[in-house]
N, C-alpha and C positions, 0 to 999 in steps of 0.2 A: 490302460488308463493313464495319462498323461501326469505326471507329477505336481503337485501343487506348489504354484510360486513361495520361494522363502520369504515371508516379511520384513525380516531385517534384513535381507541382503537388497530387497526393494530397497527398503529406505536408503542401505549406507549408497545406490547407485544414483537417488535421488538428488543427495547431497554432493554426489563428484559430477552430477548433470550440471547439478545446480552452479558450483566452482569454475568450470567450463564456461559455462554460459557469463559468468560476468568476468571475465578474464579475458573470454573471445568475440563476446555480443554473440545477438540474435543473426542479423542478415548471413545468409550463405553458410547457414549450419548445412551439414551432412554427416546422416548417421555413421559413414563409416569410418571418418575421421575420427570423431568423438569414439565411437568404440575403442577405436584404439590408442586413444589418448589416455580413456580410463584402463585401458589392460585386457578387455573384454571383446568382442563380436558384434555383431550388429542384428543377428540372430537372437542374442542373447538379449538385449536390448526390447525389439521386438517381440520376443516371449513373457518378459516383464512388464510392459507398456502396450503393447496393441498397437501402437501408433506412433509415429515422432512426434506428433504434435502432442497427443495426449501425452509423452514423456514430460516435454518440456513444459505444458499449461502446469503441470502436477507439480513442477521442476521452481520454476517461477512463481506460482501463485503461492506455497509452502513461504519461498522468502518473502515477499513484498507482505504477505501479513504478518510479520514479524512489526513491524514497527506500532499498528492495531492491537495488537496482543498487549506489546509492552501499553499502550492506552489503557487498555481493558485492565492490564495488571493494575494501574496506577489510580483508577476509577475506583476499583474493588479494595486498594489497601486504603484511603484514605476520603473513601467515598464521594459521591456524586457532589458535585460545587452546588451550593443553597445560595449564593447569592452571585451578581457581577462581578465581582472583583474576584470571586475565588475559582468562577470560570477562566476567566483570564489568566489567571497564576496557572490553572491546569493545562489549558491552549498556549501560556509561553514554553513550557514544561514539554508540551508535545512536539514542536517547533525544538525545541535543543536538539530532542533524543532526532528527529528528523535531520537535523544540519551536523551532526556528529560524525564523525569521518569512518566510520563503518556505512552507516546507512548511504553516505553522501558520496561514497561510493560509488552503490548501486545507480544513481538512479540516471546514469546515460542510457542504462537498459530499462525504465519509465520510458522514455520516446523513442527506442526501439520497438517497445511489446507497443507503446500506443499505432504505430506509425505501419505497424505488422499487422497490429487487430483493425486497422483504415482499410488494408488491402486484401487481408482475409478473415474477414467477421468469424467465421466457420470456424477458423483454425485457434485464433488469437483472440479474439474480443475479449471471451470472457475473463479474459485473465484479468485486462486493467478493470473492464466493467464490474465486477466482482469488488476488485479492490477499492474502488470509489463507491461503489454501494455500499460496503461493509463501515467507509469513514460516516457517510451520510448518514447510514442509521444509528451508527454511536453517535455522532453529535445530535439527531433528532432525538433520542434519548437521554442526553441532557438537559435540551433547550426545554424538555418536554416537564424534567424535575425541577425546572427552574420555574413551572406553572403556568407556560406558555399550553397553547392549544396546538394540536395535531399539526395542522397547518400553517399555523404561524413558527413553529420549531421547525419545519421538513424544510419550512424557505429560508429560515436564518442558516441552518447547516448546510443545505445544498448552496448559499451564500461563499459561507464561511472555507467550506469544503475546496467548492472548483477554483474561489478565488488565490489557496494556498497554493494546492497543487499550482496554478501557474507560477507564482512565486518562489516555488522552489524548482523549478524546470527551468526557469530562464534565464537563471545566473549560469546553467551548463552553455549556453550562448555564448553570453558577455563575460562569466568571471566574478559578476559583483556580486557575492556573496554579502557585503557590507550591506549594498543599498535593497538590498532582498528582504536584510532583516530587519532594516529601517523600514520600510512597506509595509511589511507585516504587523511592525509595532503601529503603524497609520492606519492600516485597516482596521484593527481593534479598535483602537479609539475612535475610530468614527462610526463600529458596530455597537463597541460596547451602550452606550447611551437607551438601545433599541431592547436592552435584551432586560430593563426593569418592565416585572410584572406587577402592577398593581392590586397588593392583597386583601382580601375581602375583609370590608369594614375598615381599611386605609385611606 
């Protein structure tokens, strides 16, 4: 009977995939490179993952929810925004932790996995699809505490959501990180206005 994968020795491989991966990008990975980048086989690799692609979804998807997490942390210490303005204080807040030069880092490899999941849904989709679903239901979750309805929250976030994601994609084009965040503070302002719910008996 075959031995059962060690979980931590999973993780710590997850974590030198994961190192790899934004040091070298996505295009023209090969497992046997990478095995022996990290010190390891490709066998070895394939006994703990079942797949390259399953390595890497596992590999990527683990970080890019890191910067969701830190949201969710910052939702739960200081709870959900009650009115406009305290939304906004929370979405410039997510926007830092976003443009901060760890995260901002990452994200050449955002249009890599996107541009990878274009050409093989099968392999890659879920990685970004996951990651943008995950923003869309936190912000539909607040739009929602804000006393909006179902629908009218699902469209300001899914709004609010694809509109950032380009805004932080397209300064790895041009560079202007300035005129990015100048955008972003324009978009608000011309969202914010939308997101008063008128309360009963008001």
């Amino acid at each position: 009977m075959p031995r059962p994968a060690d979980p931590a020795k999973r993780r710590e491989l997850l974590e030198r995939v994961r190192g790899y991966v934004l040091r070298n990008g996505l295009p023209g990975l090969s497992l046997r490179p990478l095995a022996q980048a990290l010190g390891t086989s490709d066998r070895m690799l394939l006994y703990y993952f079942g797949t390259k692609e399953r390595m890497l979804a596992e590999a990527l998807a683990g970080y890019e929810r890191r910067p969701l997490l830190r949201a969710r942390e910052l939702l739960e210490s200081a709870g959900s925004p009650t009115d406009p303005p305290a939304l906004r204080r929370f979405l410039e807040e997510v926007w830092r932790q976003f443009t901060a030069p760890d995260v901002r880092a990452t994200l050449p490899l955002y249009l890599e996995i996107m541009s990878a999941g274009l050409r093989h849904p099968d392999r890659y989709g879920s990685v970004m699809r996951d990651v943008v679903t995950g923003w869309t239901a936190l912000l539909t979750s607040v739009f929602e505490d804000l006393g909006m309805t179902a629908d009218r929250a699902r469209t300001q976030a899914t709004l609010l959501a694809d509109a950032s994601f380009g805004l932080l994609l397209v300064p790895l084009a041009d560079g202007h990180w300035d005129r990015a965040e100048e955008a972003f503070h324009a978009l608000l302002d011309s969202l914010e206005p939308g997101w008063h719910v008128p309360r009963a008996g008001g």
